[in-house]
N, C-alpha and C positions, 0 to 999 in steps of 0.2 A: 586817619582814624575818624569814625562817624561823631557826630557830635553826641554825647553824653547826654541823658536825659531822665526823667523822676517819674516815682508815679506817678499817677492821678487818679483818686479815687472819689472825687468830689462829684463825677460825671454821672454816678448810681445815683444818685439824691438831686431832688425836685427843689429848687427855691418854693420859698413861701411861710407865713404865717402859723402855719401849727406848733402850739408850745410843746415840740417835742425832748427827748432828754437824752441826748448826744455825749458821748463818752470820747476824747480823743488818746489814745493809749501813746507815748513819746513822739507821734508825729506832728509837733504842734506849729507846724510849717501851715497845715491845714486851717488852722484857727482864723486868722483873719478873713480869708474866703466865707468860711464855713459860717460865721456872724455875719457877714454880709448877706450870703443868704438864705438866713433863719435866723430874724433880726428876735423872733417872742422865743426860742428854743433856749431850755438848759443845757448849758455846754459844760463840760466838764473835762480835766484834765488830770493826766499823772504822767508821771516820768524820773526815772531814777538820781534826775540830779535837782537837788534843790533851784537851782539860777535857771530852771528850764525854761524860765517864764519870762525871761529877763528879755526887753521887745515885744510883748504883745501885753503890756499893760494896755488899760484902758478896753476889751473887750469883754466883759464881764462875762468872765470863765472863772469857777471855781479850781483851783490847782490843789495838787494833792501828791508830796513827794513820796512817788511808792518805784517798788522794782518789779514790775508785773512778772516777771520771769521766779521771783523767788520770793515774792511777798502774794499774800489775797489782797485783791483791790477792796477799797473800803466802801464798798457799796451790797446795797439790798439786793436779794435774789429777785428778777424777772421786776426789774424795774428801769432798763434802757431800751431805748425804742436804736440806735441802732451804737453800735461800738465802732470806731474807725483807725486804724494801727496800719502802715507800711511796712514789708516785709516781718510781721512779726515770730512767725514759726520759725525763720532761718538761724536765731539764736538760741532755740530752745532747746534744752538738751531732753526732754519729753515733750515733743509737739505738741503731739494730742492731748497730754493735760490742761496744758495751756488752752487748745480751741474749745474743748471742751467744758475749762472751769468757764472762758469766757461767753459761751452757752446759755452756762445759769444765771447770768447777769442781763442778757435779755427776755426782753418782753415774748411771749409767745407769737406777736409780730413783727417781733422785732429783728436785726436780720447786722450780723457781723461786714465790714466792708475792711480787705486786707488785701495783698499782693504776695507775691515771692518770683523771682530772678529764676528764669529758664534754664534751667541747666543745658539746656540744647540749644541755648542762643549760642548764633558765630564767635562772639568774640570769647565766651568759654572755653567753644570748642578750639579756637586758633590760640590761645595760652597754652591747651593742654597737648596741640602737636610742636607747641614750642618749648614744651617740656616744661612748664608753669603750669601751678594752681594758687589764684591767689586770694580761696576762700575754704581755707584750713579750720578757721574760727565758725564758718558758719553751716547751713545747711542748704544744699539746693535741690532741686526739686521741680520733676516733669509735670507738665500738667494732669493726667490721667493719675499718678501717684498724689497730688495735693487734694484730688478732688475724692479719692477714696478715704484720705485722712478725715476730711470733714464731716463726709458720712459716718462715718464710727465716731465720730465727735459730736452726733446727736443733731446737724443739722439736716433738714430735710428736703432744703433746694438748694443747690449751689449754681448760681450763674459768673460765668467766664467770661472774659472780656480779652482782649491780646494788644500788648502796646508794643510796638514795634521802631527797632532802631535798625535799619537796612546798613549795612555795609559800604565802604566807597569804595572797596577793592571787590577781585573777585572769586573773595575766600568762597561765596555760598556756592559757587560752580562747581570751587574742585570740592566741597564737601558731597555738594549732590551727586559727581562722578566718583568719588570714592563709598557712594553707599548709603549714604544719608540719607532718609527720606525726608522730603519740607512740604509733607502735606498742610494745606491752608497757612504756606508762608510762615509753619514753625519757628523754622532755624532764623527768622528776621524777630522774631521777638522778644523782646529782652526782658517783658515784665507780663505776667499774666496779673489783671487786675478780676476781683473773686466779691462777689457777695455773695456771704453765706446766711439763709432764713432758717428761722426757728421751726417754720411752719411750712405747709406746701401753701401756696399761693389763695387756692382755694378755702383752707382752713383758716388762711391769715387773716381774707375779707369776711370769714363770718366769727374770728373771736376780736374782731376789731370796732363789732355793732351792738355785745353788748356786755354788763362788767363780767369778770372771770367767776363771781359768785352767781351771777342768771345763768351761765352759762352751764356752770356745774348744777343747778336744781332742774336746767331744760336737760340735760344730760339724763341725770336721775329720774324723771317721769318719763322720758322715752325707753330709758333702759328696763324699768318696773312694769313698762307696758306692753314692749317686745315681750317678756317674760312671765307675763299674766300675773304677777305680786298685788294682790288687793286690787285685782281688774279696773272696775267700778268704782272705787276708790279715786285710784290714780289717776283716770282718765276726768274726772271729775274736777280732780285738782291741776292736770295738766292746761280743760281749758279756761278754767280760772285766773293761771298763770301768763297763758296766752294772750286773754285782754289784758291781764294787767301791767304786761310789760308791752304791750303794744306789736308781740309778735305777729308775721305773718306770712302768708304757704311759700313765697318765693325762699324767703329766709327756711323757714321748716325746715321744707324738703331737701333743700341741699345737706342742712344739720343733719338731719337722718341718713341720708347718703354717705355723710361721710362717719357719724359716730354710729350708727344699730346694725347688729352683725344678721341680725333679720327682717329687712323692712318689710318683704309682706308681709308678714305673721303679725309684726307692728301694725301694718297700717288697719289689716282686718280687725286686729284685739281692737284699736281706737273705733274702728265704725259701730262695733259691737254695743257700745256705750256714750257714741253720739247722738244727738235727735238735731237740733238745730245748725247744728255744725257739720252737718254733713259736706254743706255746699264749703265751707270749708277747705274738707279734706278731698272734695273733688278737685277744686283752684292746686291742692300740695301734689296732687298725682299730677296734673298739667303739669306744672313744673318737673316733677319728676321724669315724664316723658319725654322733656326735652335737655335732657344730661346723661338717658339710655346710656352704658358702655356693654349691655348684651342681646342677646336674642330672647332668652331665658327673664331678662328682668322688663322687656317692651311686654312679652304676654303674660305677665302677672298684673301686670297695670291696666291692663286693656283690659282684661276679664276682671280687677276689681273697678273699674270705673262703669265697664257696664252693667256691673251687679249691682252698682250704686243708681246708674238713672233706670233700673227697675225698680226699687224699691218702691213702695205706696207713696203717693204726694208729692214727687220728683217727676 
């Protein structure tokens, strides 16, 4: 039989220096790695049995005897930058409450890191022709089904990973001649390792530049402007806000890309009631041009930036 082997989910995460706020849900096998490396991070811990802790004294980890499965973890909403649990869906008797409450416990960049046991690995599958199941208590689970789970559980990127325990016999032959498919070395996997983000990647880098309060009043004058609400007004106060927090077009444009469900109409309302800022919002269509996803949105940008260097005094 192959040799036995554990997650690893410590491979998603970057050593280094940022006082981030690390949550480890019962797999506290993680902890000593895990302060090694992210020596300024808060690390934090639960797990259902009080002595969980009993062996990693000394790494200053807050512990917190909870039963995540049937208790609320004793934390603030969208205040951990990443949560890290092994196999933790395979016990849950509602999964997705579970992935889901633990959703609201991250940051809007912040990004779930878990596992769960292949249902389709060989050694499953060679119990189950031997007339054994010897996971009655828990839940397993294909990849393509784990990763629909998360989606409905509010996350927005889910990235896979495959850890693989190959066989020393040669169960995976006769499976793949009786019908198995082992596309990209399925049936060798024993453990899919999964980070799941809060955010799409793109959304993560731009609500990671500035607080969740700028973000919602840059929100609010783009949306007031797309919308013409107090035109003049708004656009007034938008580029007020714009020096003030040190905004600028690279950042903008992608913001408007991904939050204004009309950016020309945006972008025209805004020129409408710029004068000096124009050169501005020329540098945010640059940008803009180069993140195109149509045909339809390159020639709305082309015809307002060349309506813009008509203008008088441009």
């Amino acid at each position: 039989m192959a040799e036995k082997i554990k997650p690893e989910l410590l491979g998603f995460l970057q050593a280094g220096d940022l006082p981030l706020r690390i949550l480890v849900v019962e797999s506290l096998y993680y902890l000593p790695a895990l302060r090694q490396m992210m020596p300024q991070a808060e690390i934090l811990a639960v797990a259902a049995e009080s002595d969980a802790m009993d062996g990693y004294e000394g790494l200053d980890v807050k512990f917190s005897c909870v039963d995540y499965l049937n208790e609320r973890l004793p934390f603030a909403a969208e205040s951990l930058d990443y949560i890290i649990s092994d196999l933790t869906l395979e016990q849950a008797g509602n999964p997705q409450d579970i992935a889901a409450g633990f959703s609201t416990f991250l940051k809007q960049t912040g990004s779930f890191l878990t596992s769960f046991r292949n249902i389709r690995h060989w050694s499953v599958l060679e119990e189950l022709m031997d007339g054994h199941y010897y996971h009655v208590v828990a839940r397993l689970y294909a990849k393509s089904e784990f990763e629909r789970l998360l989606y409905a559980s509010y996350y927005k990127n889910v990235t896979v990973r495959p850890q693989r325990r190959e066989a020393d016999s040669d169960i995976v032959d006769k499976l793949v001649a009786a019908g198995f498919e082992n596309i990209h070395a399925d049936i060798d996997t024993e453990f899919w390792l999964v980070k799941a983000d809060r955010s799409m990647p793109e959304m993560a880098l731009l609500k990671s530049m500035y607080t969740k309060e700028q973000r919602k009043q840059l929100s609010d004058y783009l949306h007031r402007i797309e919308y013409g609400v107090d035109l003049e007004g708004q656009c007034r106060l938008f580029w007020a806000f714009y020096e003030e927090t040190g905004l600028f077009a690279d950042y903008t444009a992608n913001f408007v890309k991904q939050a204004v469900f009309h950016p020309e109409r945006f972008y025209r309302n805004l020129i409408r009631y710029s004068g000096r800022e124009l050169d501005e919002i020329v540098a945010m269509l640059e940008s803009a041009r180069e993140n195109v996803t149509s045909v339809q949105e390159m020639r709305w940008i082309e015809e307002l930036e060349q309506e813009l260097q008509a203008q008088p005094g441009r």
